[in-house]
LUMLUMDREN-886117 format. One record per residue (C-alpha): residue number from 1; chain; x, y, z. Coordinates in steps of 0.1 Angstrom, whole numbers, padded with zeros to 4 digits. Example, Ala and Ser with C-alpha at 12.3 -4.5 7.8 and 13.67 -1.06 7.14 Angstrom:
% LUMLUMDREN-886117
zake num 1; chaine A; u 0123; v -0045; w 0078;
zake num 2; chaine A; u 0137; v -0011; w 0071;
This chain:
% LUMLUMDREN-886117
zake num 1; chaine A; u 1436; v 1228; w 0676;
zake num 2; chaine A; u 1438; v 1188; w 0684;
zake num 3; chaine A; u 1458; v 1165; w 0663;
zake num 4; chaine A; u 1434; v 1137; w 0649;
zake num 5; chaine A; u 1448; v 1107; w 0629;
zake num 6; chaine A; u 1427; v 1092; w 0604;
zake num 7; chaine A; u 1429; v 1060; w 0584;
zake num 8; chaine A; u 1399; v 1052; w 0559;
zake num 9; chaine A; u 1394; v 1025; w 0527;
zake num 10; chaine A; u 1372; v 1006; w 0510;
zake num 11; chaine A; u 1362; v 0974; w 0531;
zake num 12; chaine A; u 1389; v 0944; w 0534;
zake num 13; chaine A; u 1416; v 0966; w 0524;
zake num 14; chaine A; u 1435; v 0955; w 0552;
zake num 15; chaine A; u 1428; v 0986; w 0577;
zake num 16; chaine A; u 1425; v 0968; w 0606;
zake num 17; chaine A; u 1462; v 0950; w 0611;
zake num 18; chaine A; u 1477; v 0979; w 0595;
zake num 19; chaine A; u 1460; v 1006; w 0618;
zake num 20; chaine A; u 1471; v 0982; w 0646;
zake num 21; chaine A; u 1507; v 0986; w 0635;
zake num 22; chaine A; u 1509; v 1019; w 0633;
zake num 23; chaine A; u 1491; v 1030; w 0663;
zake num 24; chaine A; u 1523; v 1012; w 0685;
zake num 25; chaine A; u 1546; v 1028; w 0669;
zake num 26; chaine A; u 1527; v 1064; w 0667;
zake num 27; chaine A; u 1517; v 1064; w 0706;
zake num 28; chaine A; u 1482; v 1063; w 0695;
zake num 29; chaine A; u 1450; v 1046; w 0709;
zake num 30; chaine A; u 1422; v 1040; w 0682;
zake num 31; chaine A; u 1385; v 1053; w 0679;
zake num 32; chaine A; u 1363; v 1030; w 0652;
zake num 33; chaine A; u 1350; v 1051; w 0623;
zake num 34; chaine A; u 1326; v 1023; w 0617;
zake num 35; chaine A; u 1292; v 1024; w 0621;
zake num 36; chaine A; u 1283; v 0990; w 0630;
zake num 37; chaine A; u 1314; v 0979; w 0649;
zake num 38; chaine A; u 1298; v 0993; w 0680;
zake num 39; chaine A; u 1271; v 0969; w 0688;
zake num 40; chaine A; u 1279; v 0940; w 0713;
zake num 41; chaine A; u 1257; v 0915; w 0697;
zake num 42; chaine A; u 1273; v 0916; w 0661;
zake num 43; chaine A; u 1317; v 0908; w 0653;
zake num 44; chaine A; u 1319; v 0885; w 0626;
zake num 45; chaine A; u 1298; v 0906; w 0602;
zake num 46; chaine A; u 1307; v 0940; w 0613;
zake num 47; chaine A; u 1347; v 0929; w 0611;
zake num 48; chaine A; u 1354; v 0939; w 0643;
zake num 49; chaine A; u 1391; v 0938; w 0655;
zake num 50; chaine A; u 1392; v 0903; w 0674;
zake num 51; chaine A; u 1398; v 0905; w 0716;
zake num 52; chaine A; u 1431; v 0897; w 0707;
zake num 53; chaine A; u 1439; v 0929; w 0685;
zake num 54; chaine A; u 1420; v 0954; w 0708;
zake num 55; chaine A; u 1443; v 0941; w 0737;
zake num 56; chaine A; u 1472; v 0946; w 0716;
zake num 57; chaine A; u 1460; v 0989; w 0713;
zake num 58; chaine A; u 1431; v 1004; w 0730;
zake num 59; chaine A; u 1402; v 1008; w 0707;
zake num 60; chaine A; u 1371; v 1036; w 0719;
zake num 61; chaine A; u 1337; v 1023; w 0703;
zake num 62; chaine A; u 1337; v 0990; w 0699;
zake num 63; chaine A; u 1311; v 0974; w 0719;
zake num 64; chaine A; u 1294; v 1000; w 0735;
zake num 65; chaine A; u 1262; v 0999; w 0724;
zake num 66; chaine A; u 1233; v 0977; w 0722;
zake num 67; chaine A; u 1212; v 0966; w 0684;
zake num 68; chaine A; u 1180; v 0975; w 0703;
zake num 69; chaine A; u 1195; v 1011; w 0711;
zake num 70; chaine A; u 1189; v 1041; w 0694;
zake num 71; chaine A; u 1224; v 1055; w 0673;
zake num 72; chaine A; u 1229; v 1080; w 0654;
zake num 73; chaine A; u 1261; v 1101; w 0636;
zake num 74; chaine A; u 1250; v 1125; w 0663;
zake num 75; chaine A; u 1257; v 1101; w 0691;
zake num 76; chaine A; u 1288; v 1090; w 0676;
zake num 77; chaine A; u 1303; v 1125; w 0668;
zake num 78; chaine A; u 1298; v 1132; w 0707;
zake num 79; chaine A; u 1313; v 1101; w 0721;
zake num 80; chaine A; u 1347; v 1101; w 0696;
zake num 81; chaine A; u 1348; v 1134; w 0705;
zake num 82; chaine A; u 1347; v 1130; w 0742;
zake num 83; chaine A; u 1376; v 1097; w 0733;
zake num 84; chaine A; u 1400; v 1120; w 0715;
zake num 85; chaine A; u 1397; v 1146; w 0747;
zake num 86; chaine A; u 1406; v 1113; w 0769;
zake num 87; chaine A; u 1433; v 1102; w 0745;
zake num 88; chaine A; u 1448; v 1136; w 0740;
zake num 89; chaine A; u 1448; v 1140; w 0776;
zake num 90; chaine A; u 1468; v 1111; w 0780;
zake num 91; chaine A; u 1499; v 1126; w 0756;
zake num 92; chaine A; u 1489; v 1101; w 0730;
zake num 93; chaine A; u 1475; v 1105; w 0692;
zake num 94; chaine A; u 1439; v 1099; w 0687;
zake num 95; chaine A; u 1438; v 1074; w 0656;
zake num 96; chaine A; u 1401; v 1073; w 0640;
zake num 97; chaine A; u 1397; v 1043; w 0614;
zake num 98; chaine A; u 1371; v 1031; w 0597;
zake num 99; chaine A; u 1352; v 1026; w 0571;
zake num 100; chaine A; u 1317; v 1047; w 0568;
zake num 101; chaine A; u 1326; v 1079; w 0552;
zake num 102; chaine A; u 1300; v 1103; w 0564;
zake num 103; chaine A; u 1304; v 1092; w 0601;
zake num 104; chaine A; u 1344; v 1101; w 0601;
zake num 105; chaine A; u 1336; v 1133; w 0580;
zake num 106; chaine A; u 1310; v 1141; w 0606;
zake num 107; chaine A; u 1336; v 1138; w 0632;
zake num 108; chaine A; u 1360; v 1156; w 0615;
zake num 109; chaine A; u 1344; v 1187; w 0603;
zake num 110; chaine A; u 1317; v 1208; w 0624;
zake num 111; chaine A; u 1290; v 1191; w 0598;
zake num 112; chaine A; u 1252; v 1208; w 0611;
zake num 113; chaine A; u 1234; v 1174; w 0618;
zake num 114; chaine A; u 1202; v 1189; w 0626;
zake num 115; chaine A; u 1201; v 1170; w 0662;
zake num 116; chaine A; u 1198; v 1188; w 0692;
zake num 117; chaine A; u 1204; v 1163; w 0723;
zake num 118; chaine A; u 1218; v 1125; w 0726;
zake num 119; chaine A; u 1187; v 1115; w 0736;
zake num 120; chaine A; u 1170; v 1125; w 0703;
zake num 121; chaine A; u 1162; v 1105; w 0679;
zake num 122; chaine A; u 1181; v 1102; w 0648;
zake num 123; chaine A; u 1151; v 1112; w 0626;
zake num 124; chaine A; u 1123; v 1129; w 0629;
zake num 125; chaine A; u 1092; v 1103; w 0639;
zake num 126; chaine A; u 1069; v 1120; w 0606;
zake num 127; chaine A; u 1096; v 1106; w 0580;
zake num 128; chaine A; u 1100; v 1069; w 0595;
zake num 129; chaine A; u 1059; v 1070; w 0592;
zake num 130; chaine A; u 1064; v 1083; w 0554;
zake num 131; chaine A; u 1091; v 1056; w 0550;
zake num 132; chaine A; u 1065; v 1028; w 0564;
zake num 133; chaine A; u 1038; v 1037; w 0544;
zake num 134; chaine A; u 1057; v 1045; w 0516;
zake num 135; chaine A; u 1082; v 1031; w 0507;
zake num 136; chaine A; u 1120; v 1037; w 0502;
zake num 137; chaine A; u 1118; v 1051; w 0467;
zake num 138; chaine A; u 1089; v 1079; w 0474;
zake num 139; chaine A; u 1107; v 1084; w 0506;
zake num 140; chaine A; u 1135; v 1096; w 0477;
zake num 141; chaine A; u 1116; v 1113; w 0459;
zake num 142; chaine A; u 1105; v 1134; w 0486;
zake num 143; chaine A; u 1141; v 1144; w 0491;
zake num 144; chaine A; u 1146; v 1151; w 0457;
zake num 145; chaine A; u 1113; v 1178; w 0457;
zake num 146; chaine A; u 1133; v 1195; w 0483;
zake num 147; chaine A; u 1169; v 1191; w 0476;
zake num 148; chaine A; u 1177; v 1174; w 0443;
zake num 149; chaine A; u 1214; v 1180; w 0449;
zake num 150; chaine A; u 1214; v 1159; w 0479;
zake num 151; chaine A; u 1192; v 1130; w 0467;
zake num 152; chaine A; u 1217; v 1129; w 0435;
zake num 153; chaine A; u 1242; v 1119; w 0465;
zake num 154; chaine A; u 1221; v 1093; w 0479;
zake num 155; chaine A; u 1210; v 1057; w 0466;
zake num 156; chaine A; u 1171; v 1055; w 0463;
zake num 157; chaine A; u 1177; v 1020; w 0485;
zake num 158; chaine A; u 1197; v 1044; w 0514;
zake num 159; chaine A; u 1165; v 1051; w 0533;
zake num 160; chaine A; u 1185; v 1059; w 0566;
zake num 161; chaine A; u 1208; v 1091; w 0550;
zake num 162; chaine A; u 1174; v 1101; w 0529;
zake num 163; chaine A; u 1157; v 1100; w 0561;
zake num 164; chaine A; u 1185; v 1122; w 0579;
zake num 165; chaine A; u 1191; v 1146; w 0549;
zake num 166; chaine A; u 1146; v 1151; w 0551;
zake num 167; chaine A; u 1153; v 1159; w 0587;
zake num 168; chaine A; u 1180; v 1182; w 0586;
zake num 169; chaine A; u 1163; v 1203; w 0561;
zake num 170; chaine A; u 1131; v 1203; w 0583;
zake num 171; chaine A; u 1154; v 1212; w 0620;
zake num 172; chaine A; u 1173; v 1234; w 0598;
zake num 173; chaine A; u 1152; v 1248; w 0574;
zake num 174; chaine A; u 1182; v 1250; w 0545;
zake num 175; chaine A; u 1192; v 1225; w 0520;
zake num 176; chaine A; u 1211; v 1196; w 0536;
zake num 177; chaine A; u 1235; v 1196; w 0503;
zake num 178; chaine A; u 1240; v 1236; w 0511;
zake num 179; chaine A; u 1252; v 1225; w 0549;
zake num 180; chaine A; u 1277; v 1196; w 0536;
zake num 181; chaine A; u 1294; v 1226; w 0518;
zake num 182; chaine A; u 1295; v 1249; w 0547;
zake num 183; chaine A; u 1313; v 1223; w 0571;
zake num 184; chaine A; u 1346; v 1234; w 0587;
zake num 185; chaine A; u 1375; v 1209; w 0601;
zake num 186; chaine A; u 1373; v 1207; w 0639;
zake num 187; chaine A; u 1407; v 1192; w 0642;
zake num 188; chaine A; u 1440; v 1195; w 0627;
zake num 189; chaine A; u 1440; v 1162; w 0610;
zake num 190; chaine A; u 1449; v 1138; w 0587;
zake num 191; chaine A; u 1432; v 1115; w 0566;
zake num 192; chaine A; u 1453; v 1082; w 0555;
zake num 193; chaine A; u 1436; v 1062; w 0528;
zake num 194; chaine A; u 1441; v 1028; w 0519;
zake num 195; chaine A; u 1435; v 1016; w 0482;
zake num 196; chaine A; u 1445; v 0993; w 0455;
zake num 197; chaine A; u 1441; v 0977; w 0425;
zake num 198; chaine A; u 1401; v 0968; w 0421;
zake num 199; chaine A; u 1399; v 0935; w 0412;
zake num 200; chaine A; u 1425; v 0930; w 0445;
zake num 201; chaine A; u 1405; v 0941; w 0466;
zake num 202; chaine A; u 1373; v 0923; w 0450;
zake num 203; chaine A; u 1389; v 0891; w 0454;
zake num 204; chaine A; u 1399; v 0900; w 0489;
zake num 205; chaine A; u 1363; v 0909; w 0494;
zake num 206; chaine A; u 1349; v 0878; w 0484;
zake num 207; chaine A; u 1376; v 0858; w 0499;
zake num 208; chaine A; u 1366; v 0876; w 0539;
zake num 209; chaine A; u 1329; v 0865; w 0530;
zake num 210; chaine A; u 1339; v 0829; w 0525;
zake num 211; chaine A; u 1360; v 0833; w 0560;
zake num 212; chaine A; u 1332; v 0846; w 0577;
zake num 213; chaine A; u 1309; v 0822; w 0568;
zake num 214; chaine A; u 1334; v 0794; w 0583;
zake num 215; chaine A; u 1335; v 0820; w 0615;
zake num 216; chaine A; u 1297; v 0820; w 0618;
zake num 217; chaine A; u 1279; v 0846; w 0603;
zake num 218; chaine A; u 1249; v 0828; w 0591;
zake num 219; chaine A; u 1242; v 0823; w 0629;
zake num 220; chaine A; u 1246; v 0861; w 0638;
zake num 221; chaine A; u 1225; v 0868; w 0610;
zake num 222; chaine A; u 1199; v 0843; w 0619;
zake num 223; chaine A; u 1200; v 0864; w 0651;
zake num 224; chaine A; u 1193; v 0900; w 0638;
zake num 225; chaine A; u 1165; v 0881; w 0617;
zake num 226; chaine A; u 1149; v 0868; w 0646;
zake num 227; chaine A; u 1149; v 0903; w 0659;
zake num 228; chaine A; u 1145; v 0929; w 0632;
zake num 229; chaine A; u 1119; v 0945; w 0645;
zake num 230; chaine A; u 1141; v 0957; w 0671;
zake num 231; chaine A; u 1169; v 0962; w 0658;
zake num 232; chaine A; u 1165; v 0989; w 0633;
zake num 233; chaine A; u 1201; v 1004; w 0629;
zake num 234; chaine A; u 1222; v 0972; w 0620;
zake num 235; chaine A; u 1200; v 0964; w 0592;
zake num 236; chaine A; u 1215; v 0984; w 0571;
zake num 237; chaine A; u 1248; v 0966; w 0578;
zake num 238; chaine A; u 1257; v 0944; w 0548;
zake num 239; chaine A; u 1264; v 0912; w 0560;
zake num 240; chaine A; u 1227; v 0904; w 0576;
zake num 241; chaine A; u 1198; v 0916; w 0555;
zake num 242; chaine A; u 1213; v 0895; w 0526;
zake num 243; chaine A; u 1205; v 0866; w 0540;
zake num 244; chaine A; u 1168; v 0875; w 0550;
zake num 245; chaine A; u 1154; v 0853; w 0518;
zake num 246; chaine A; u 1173; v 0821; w 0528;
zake num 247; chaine A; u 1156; v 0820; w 0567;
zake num 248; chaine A; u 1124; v 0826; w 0549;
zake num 249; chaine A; u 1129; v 0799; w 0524;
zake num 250; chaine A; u 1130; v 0824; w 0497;
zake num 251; chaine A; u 1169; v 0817; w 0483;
zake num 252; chaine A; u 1193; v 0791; w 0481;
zake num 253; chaine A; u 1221; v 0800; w 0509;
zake num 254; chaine A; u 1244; v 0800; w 0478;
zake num 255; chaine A; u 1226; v 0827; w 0460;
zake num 256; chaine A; u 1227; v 0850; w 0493;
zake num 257; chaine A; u 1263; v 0841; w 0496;
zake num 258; chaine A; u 1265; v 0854; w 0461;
zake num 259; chaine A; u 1244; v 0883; w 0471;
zake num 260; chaine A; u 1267; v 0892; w 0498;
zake num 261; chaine A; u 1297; v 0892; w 0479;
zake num 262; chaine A; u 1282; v 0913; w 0450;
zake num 263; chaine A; u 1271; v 0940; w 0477;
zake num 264; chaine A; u 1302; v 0942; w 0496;
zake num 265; chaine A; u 1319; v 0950; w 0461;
zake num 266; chaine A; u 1292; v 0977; w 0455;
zake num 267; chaine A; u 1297; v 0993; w 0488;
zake num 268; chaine A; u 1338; v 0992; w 0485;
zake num 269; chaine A; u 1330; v 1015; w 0455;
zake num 270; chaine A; u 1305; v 1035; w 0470;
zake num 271; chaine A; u 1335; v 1042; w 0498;
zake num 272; chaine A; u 1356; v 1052; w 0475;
zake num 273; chaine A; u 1334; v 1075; w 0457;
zake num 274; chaine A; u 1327; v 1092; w 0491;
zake num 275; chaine A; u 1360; v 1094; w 0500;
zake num 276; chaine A; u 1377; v 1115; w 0468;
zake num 277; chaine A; u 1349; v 1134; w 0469;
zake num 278; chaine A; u 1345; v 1147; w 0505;
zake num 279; chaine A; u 1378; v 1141; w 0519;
zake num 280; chaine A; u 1411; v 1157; w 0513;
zake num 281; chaine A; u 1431; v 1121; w 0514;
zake num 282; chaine A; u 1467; v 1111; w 0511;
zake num 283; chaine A; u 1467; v 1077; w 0494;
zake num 284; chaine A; u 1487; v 1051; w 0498;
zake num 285; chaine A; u 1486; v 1012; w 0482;
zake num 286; chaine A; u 1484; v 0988; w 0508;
zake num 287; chaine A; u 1484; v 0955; w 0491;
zake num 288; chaine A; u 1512; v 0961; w 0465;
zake num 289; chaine A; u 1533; v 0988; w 0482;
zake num 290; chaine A; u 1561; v 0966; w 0507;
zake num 291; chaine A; u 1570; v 0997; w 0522;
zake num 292; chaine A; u 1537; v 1012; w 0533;
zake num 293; chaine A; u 1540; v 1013; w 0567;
zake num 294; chaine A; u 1570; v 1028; w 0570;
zake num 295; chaine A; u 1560; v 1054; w 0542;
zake num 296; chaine A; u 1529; v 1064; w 0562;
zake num 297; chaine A; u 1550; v 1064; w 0593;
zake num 298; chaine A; u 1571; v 1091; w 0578;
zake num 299; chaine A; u 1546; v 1112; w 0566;
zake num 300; chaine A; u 1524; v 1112; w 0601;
zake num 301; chaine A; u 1555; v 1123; w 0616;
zake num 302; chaine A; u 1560; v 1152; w 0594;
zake num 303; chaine A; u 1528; v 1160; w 0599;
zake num 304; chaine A; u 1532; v 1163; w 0638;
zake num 305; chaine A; u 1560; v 1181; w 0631;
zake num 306; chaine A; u 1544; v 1209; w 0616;
């Protein structure tokens, strides 16, 4: 069975230079576990590793896709999996990081996603037609007539995985919930996770807002604005919707700001909560911990040595 690396944690917890680090001195070449990270239009928002880093170790799915594309987990599972076949193939370790939970679970265990080609869409048609004339919160309740155990997993404002989990059970015809406990690893891997103290990480949070804003977010937001029709998938990013009521002269772009930084923190917890809950994780402190690097060094190594 392959060898995967992985590295997940809450957002700003300092993945991205540390999974840099490591992947030099582990012979490993990077896949991004994020979601968002592979559209070509979006960077600042999506915290994408800069031109400089990715020249520093390759990275596989950054970039490669359009916001007026279809995506899916579906299509991601099959392209990192066809990157860790090209890395491995290479002598090298594939090293997944990222961020969104499900997507690196996905990847990781043989998960049923209900999808049968590439080329289909991510969700049935019928549910995105329930969602538009519905709303997000019947779209829930839906869910919850079906499969209560799943929609206790999901936010009644996550309208994407609700739409998903409704067509899953519908491809499938079982529970999704029942298939998320069925799932078996595909690799041999290992799942690093970054953490520390909250309020750390909080002010590190609202601290990467402020930078981004100098770096130009409110113009890359301005852009998926001007196109959300379009662009369906990024708009669940965080870092672009929240900024919707200042272009429409709705909010001050302080009180966005504000909004921004309150839903980043949400979403750090949310990761968290995914993570000790669906991942076996070895954790490690990455703010407070001097010798982190070297500690996760030495227990990759054991692990290769297995």
């Amino acid at each position: 069975m392959q060898k995967v690396l992985a590295l997940i944690g809450p957002t700003a917890v300092g993945k991205t230079a540390l999974a840099i680090k490591l992947a030099q001195k582990l012979n490993a070449e990077i896949i991004s576990g994020d979601s968002m990270q592979i559209y070509q239009e979006v960077a600042i928002g999506t915290a994408k590793a800069t031109a400089e880093e990715q020249k520093q170790v390759k990275h596989y799915l950054v970039d490669t896709q359009s916001v007026f594309e279809e995506y899916s987990v579906k299509i991601f599972v099959d392209q990192a999996m066809e990157a860790i076949d090209q890395i491995s193939s290479k002598d090298k370790l594939p090293f997944l990081v990222g961020g969104t939970g499900f997507y690196v679970n996905a990847l990781l265990n043989d998960m049923q996603l209900g999808e049968k080609t590439e080329q289909e869409s991510s969700v049935d048609q019928k549910w995105e037609d329930f969602l538009a004339e519905n709303g997000a919160e019947r779209l829930w309740q839906e869910l919850a007539k079906r499969d209560q155990d799943a929609a206790d997993k999901i936010p009644k404002t996550d309208s994407r995985r609700a739409l998903r989990a409704l067509t899953v059970i519908d491809r499938t015809g079982e529970k999704f919930s029942k298939q998320q406990e069925q799932i078996k690893p595909r690799y041999d891997y290992l799942i690093i996770g970054l953490n520390s103290e909250r309020e750390k990480i909080y002010n590190r949070i609202n601290q990467r807002v402020d930078l981004m804003m100098e770096q130009g977010l409110l113009q890359e937001a301005e852009y998926i604005y001007q196109h959300k029709d379009q662009a369906h998938q990024v708009l669940q990013a965080i870092a672009y919707k929240e900024f919707f009521p200042y272009f429409e002269q709705k909010a001050s772009l302080e009180e966005c700001v504000r909004k921004l930084k309150s839903a980043s923190r949400r979403y750090a917890k949310r990761q968290l909560t995914y993570f000790r809950n669906k991942l076996p994780v070895v954790w490690f402190d990455s703010l407070d911990d001097p010798d982190v690097e070297a500690k996760i060094i030495e227990k990759v190594e054991d692990w290769l040595n297995v």
